[in-house]
C-alpha positions in Angstrom: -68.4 47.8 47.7 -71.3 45.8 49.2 -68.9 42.5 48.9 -66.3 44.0 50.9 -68.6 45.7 53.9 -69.8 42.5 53.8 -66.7 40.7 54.8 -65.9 43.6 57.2 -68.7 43.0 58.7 -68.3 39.3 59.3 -64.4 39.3 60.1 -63.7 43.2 61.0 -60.2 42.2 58.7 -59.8 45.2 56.2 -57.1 43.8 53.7 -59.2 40.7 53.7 -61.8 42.4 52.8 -60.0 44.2 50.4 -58.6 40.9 49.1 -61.8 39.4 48.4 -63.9 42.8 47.3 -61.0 42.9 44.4 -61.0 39.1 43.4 -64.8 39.9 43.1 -64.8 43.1 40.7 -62.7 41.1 38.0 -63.5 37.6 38.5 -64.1 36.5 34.7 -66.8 34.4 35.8 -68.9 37.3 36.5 -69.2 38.6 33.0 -72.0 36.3 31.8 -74.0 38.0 34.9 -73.0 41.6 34.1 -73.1 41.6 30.2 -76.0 39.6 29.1 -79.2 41.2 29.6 -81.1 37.8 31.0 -77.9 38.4 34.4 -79.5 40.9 35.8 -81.7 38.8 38.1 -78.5 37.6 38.9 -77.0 40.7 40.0 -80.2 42.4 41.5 -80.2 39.1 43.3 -76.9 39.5 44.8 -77.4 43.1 45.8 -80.6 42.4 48.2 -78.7 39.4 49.5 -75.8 41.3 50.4 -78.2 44.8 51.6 -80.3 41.9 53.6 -77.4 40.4 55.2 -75.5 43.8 56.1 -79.1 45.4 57.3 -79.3 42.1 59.5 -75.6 41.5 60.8 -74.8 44.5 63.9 -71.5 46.0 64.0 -71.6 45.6 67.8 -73.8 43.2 70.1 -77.0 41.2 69.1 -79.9 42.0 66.6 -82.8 42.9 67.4 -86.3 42.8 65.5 -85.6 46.4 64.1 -83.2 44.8 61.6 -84.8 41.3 61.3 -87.8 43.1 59.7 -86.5 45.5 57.3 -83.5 42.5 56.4 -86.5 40.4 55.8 -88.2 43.0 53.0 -84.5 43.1 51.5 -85.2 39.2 51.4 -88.6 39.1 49.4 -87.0 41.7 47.1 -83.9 39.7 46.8 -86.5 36.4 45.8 -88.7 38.5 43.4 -85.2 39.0 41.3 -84.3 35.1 41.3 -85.3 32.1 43.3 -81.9 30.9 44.2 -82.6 33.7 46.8 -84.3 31.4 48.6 -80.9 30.5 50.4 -80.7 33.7 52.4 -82.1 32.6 55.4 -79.7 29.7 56.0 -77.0 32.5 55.3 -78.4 34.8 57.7 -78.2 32.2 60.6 -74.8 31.0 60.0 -73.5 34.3 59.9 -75.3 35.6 62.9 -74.1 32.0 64.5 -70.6 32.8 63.3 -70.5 36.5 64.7 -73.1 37.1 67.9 -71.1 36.7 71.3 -72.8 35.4 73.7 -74.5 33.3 72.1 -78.7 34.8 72.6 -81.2 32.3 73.6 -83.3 29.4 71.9 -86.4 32.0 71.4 -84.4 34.6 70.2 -82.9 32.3 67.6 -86.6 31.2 66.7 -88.2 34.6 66.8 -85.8 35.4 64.3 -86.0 32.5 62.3 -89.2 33.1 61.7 -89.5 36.5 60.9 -86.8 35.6 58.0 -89.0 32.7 56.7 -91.7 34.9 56.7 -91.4 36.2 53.0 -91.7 32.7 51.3 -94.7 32.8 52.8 -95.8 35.5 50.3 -93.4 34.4 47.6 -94.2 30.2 47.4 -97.9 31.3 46.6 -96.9 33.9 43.9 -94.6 31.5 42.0 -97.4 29.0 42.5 -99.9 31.2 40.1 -97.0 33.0 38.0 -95.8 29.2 36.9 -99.7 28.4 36.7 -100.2 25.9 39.5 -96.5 24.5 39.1 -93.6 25.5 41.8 -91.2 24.1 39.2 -91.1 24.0 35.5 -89.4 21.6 32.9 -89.2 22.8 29.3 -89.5 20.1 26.8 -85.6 20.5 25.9 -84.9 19.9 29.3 -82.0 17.4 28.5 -80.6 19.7 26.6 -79.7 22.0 28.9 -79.1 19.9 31.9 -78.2 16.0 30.8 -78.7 14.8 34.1 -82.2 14.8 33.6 -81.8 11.7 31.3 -78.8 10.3 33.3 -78.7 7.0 34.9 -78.4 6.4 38.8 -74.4 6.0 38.3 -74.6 9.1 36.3 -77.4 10.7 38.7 -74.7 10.1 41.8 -71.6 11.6 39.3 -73.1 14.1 37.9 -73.4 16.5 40.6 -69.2 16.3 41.7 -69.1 16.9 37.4 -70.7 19.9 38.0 -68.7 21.0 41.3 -65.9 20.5 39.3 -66.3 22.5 36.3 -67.5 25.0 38.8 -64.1 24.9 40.6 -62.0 25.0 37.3 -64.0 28.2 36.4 -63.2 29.7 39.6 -59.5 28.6 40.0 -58.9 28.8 36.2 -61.6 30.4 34.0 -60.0 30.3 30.7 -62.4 28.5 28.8 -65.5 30.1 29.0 -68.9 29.5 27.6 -72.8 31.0 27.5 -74.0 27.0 27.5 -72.9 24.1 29.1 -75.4 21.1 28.2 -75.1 18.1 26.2 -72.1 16.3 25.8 -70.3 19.1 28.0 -71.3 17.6 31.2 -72.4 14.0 30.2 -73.3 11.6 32.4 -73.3 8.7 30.1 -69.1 8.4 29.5 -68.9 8.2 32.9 -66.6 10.1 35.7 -64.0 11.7 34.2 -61.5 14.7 35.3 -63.8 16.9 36.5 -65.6 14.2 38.7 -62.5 13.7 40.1 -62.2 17.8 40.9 -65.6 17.6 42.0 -65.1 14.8 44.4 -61.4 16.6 46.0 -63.6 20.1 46.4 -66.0 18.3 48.5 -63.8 16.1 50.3 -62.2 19.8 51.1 -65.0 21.9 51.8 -65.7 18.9 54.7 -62.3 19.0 55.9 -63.3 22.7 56.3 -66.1 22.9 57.8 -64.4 21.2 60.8 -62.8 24.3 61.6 -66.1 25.8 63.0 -65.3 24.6 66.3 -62.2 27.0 66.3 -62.0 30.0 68.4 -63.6 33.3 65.9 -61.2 34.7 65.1 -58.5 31.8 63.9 -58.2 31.4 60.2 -59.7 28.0 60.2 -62.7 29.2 61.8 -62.8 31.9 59.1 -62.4 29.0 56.4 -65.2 27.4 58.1 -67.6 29.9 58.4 -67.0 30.8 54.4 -67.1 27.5 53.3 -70.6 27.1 54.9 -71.8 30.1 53.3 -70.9 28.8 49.9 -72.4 25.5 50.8 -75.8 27.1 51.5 -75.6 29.7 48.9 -74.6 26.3 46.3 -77.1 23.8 47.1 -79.8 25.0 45.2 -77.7 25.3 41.6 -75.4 22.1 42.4 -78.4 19.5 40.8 -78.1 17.0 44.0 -81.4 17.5 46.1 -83.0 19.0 43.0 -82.4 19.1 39.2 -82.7 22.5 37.4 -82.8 23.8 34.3 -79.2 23.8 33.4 -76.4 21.4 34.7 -74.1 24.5 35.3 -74.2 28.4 34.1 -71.6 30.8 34.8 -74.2 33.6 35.9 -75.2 31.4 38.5 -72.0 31.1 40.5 -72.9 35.5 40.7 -73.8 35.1 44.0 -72.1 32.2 45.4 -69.0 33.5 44.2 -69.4 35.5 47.2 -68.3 33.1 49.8 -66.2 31.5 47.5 -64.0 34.7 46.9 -63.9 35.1 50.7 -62.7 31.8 51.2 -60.3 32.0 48.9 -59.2 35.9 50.7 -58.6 34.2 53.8 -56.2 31.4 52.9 -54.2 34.2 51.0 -54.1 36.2 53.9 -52.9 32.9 56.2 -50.4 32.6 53.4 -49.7 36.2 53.5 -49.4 36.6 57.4 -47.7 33.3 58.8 -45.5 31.4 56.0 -44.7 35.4 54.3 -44.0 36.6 57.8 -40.8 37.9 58.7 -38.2 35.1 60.0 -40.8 32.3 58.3 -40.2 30.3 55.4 -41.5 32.1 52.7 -40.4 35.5 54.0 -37.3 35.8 51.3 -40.1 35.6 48.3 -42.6 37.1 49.5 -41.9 40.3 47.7 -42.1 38.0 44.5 -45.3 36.8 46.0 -46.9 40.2 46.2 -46.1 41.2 42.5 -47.7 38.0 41.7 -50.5 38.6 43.5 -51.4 42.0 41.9 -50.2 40.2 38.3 -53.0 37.8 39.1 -55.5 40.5 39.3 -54.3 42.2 36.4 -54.7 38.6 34.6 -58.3 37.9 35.9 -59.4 41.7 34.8 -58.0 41.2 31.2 -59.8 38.2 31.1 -62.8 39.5 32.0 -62.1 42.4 29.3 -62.2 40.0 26.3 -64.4 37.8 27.6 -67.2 41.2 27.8 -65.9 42.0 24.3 -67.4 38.4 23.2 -71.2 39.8 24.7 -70.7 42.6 22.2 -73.0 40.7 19.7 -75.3 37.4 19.3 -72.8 36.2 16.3 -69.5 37.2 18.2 -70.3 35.1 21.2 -72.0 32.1 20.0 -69.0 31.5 17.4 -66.6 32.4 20.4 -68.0 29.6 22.4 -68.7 26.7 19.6 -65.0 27.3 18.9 -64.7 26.7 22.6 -67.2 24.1 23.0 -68.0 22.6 19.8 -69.9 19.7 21.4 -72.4 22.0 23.0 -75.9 21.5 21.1 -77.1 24.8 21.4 -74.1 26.7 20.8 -74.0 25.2 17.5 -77.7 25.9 17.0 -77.2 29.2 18.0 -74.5 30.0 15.8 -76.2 28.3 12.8 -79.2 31.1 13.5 -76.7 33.8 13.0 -76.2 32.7 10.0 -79.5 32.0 8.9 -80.3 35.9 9.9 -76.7 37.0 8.2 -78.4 35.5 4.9 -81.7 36.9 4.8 -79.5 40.1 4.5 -77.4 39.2 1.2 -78.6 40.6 -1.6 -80.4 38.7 -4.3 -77.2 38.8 -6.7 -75.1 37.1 -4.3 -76.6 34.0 -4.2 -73.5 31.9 -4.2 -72.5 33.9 -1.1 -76.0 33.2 0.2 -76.1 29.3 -0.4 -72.4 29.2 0.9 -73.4 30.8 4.4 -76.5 28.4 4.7 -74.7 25.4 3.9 -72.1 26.7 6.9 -75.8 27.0 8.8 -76.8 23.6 7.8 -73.0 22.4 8.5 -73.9 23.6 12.3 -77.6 22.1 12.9 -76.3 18.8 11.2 -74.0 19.0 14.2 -76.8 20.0 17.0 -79.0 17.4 16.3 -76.1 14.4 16.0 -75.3 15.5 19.6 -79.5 15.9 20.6 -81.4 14.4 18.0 -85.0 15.7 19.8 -83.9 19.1 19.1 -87.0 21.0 17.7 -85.4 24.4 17.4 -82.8 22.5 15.4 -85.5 21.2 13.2 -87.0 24.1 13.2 -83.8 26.2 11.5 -82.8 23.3 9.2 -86.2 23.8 7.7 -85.8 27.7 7.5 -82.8 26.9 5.6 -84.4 24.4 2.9 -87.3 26.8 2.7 -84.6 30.2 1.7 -83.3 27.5 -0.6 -86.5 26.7 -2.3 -87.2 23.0 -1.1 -90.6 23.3 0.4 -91.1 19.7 1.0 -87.9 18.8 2.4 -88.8 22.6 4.7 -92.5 20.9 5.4 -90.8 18.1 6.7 -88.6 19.7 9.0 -91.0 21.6 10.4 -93.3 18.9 11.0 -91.1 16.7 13.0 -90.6 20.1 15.1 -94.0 20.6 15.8 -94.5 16.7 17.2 -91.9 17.8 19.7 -92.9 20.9 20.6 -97.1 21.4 19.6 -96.4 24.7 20.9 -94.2 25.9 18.7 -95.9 29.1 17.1 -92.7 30.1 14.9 -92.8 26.3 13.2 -96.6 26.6 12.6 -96.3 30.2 10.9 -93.5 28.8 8.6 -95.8 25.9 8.1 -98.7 27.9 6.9 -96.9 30.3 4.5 -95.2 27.0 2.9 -98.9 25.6 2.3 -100.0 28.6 0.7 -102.4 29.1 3.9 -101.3 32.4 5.3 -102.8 35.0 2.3 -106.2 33.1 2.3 -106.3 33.7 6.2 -105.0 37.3 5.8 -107.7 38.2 3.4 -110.3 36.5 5.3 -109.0 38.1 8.7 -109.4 41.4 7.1 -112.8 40.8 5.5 -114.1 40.1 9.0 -112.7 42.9 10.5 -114.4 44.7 8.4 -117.3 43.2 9.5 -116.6 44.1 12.7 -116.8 47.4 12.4 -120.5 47.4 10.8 -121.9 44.9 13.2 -119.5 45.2 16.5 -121.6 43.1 19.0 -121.5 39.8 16.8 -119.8 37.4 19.0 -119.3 35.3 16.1 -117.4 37.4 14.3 -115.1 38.3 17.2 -115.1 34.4 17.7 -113.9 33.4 14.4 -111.1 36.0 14.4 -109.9 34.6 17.6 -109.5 31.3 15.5 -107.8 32.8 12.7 -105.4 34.6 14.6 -104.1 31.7 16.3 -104.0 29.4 13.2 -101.7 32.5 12.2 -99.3 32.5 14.8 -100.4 35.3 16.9 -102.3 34.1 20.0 -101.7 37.0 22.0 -103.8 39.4 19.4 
C-alpha cells in the first residue's frame, strides 16, 4: 500500500502505480525479508522510509518545515531499524528535486537539508557506543561471508559489477534462490565471469538512464531517470564499492531498494503498454497476448514466492533447499551439517547405525565447508561435536582447539572443551560449594570474585 502511494505520489500515474505496488507484494526476492525472523529490520526499515518520504513529499506545492520535521523522526526511526537507512536523505532530495515546481530557493534547499541530516547526528554517536567505540564491525569470518574482503585489486574492481549482477538476475529472474551467498558464490579469484558481465551492462544502463533527467517531468525517460537514481542512492551502501560489508550480497537487502527498482521496471512496462501496444502501433495486434502475459507473470512471481516461503518453514528444510542450490556456499553446508548434528542427538540409543550414518552425512558436509574456507571455526567446531558423539575425544580436542585459535572467543568450543577434559564436574561442585559460602558469609568479595572466574571458565560470562 505504502509502495504504491508512494509512486502516486511521485508520478500522480495510478496503473503505474498499481503496476509497481503488485510487482512488489510477490516479488520472490522479498521472502528472505518477510519470513526469516532476522528481516524484520529489513521491513521496519522500509516502512519508515516510505512513511518519511510520503510525510515529506506534498501532493500540491512546496514543503514546508511542518513536514521536514516530523519526515525527519520517521528517518531516525527508519535508522534505529537498519543502517542502510542512512540513504534517505539523498532519496528525499531527489525526489523533492524530481517533483517541486518552481524550483524553491538555495536556502530552502539547505534549511531542509539540514533538518533531514539532523538525526545522524543522534544516531552516528549511538552506534559509536552500541558497537563499543567502532562505527563498523568485521567478524573474524569476514571472508566468509563477503570474499571481497580477501580479493585482490583486479577482483576488488570486479567484484562489485559481480554483485550488481547477481542482484539483477534475482530481480529479472529469481529462480535460484539462496539464505547465503559467500565463498565460492561470488569469488573474486576466478576472475569476471557472467555475472560481471550483467553487472557491467546494468551499469552501463542505469548511466544511459540517468540522462533522461533533463527531460521534461512528465516523459517516461524522465520517469526512468528519476527511479534509477533512487535505486542508485538506495544501492550504494549494500553494492561493496565505496565500502565493504558484511556480506557480498543478501536477498533481504535488496527489501528496500527493490523499491525503485520495481518502479523502474513499472514505467518501461507502461511505455511498452502505452506507445508500441497502442492502437494503430506496432504491437497493438498482440497486445491482448501481452496483457495475459503480464498477469501470468504475476501469477508466476507469487508462486515463486509461495514455495520459496515454504523453504523458511524450518532450519533443516531451508539450508538443504539451498546447499542443493548452492552447494559451493561454505555456510550452507555448515549449516546443514548442524541440522544433522541436532537430528542425531535425537535418535535413540538403539539406533546407532542410523545415528553414525546421519553424522557421517554431517561430517560429509563440514568436510565440504572447510575445503571451500579452510579458517572456518564453526566448521571446526561441529566436526569436533561430531567425533566427540562418536567417542573420539582426542581427535574432538583437536578440533576444538584449532577452533578456539581462530576464534578465542568462542564460548561454545571452550565448554565442549572442558567437559572433554573432565573439567566441567570439578568446577560445578566447586561453584556450588561457594555458593554456599555465599550465603553464610555474603559480603566476601573473594568469594563473589572467584565465582566470577568459575563461571566464565564454564562458559557462562553473562551469569
Amino acid at each position: 500500500v505504502l509502495v504504491w502511494h508512494f509512486a502516486q505520489r511521485l508520478f500522480g500515474d495510478a496503473a503505474l502505480s498499481t503496476c509497481a505496488a503488485l510487482l512488489f507484494a510477490v516479488h520472490p526476492i522479498h521472502c528472505e525479508a518477510v519470513a526469516n525472523i532476522v528481516g524484520r529490520a529489513e521491513i521496519l526499515c522500509a516502512l519508515f522510509l516510505l512513511a518519511g518520504l510520503l510525510i515529506l513529499l506534498p501532493p500540491t506545492g512546496t514543503p514546508g518545515v511542518t513536514r521536514a520535521l516530523p519526515a525527519g523522526l520517521a528517518f531516525f526511526a527508519a535508522l534505529l531499524a537498519k543502517e542502510t537507512a542512512v540513504c534517505y536523505p539523498a532519496l528525499a532530495l531527489l525526489a523533492l528535486h524530481a517533483l517541486i515546481r518552481p524550483r524553491p530557493a538555495p536556502r530552502w534547499w539547505l534549511m531542509h537539508t539540514a533538518i533531514l541530516l539532523l538525526p545522524l547526528v543522534l544516531y552516528l554517536p549511538l552506534r559509536y557506543v552500541s558497537l563499543e567505540q567502532r562505527l563498523l564491525r568485521t567478524p573474524v569470518t569476514a571472508g566468509l561471508f563477503n570474499p571481497l574482503r580477501m580479493a585482490d585489486r583486479g577482483g576488488r574492481m570486479a567484484g562489485p559489477f559481480t554483485i550488481l549482477g547477481h542482484y539483477t538476475r534475482l530481480m529479472i529472474v529469481p529462480s535460484r534462490l539462496s539464505c547465503d551467498y559467500g565463498t565460492a558464490i561470488v569469488d573474486p579469484q576466478a576472475g569476471p565471469n557472467a555475472m560481471t558481465l550483467l553487472g557491467g551492462l546494468t551499469a552501463a544502463g542505469g548511466v544511459v538512464a540517468l540522462v533522461g533527467y533533463r527531460r521534461r517531468p512528465r516523459s517516461t525517460w524522465r520517469q526512468i531517470a528519476v527511479t534509477t537514481a533512487l535505486l542508485a542512492a538506495s544501492y550504494v551502501l549494500i553494492s561493496n564499492t565505496v565500502l565493504l560489508i558484511g556480506v557480498s550480497l543478501a536477498e533481504r537487502l535488496m527489501y528496500w531498494p527493490s523499491v525503485p527498482a520495481l518502479l523502474l521496471v513499472a514505467a518501461v512496462v507502461m511505455w511498452v503498454w502505452r506507445n508500441p501496444c497502442a492502437k494503430g502501433r506496432a504491437l497493438h495486434r498482440v497486445a491482448r497476448l501481452l496483457r495475459v502475459c503480464g498477469i501470468l507473470l504475476l501469477v508466476v512471481l507469487g508462486l515463486r514466492a509461495v514455495f520459496r516461503n515454504l523453504a523458511w518453514t524450518s532450519n533443516a528444510e531451508l539450508f538443504f533447499t539451498d546447499v542443493a542450490t548452492y552447494p559451493q556456499g561454505a555456510h550452507l553446508n555448515k549449516a546443514a551439517a548442524g541440522e544433522l548434528i541436532q537430528l542425531s542427538t535425537r535418535i535413540r540409543d538403539e539406533d546407532e547405525y542410523e545415528r553414525r550414518r546421519t553424522l557421517a552425512h554431517a561430517e560429509h558436509y563440514l568436510i565440504q565447508a572447510l575445503q571451500i574456507y579452510p579458517r572456518y571455526p564453526g566448521a571446526l567446531r561441529d566436526r569436533g561435536r561430531v567425533h566427540a558423539i562418536l567417542g573420539d575425544a582426542e581427535g574432538a580436542i583437536r578440533y576444538f582447539e584449532s577452533a578456539l585459535q581462530l576464534a578465542p572467543r568462542d564460548t561454545a568450543s571452550k565448554e565442549y572443551l572442558a567437559q572433554l577434559r573432565g573439567e566441567t564436574q570439578t568446577k560445578k561442585a566447586r561453584l556450588d560449594e561457594l555458593l554456599r559460602q555465599i550465603e553464610q558469609r555474603p559480603d566476601d568479595p573473594a568469594l563473589r570474585k572467584e565465582v566470577g572466574q568459575l563461571l566464565i571458565e564454564l562458559a557462562r560470562p553473562r551469569e
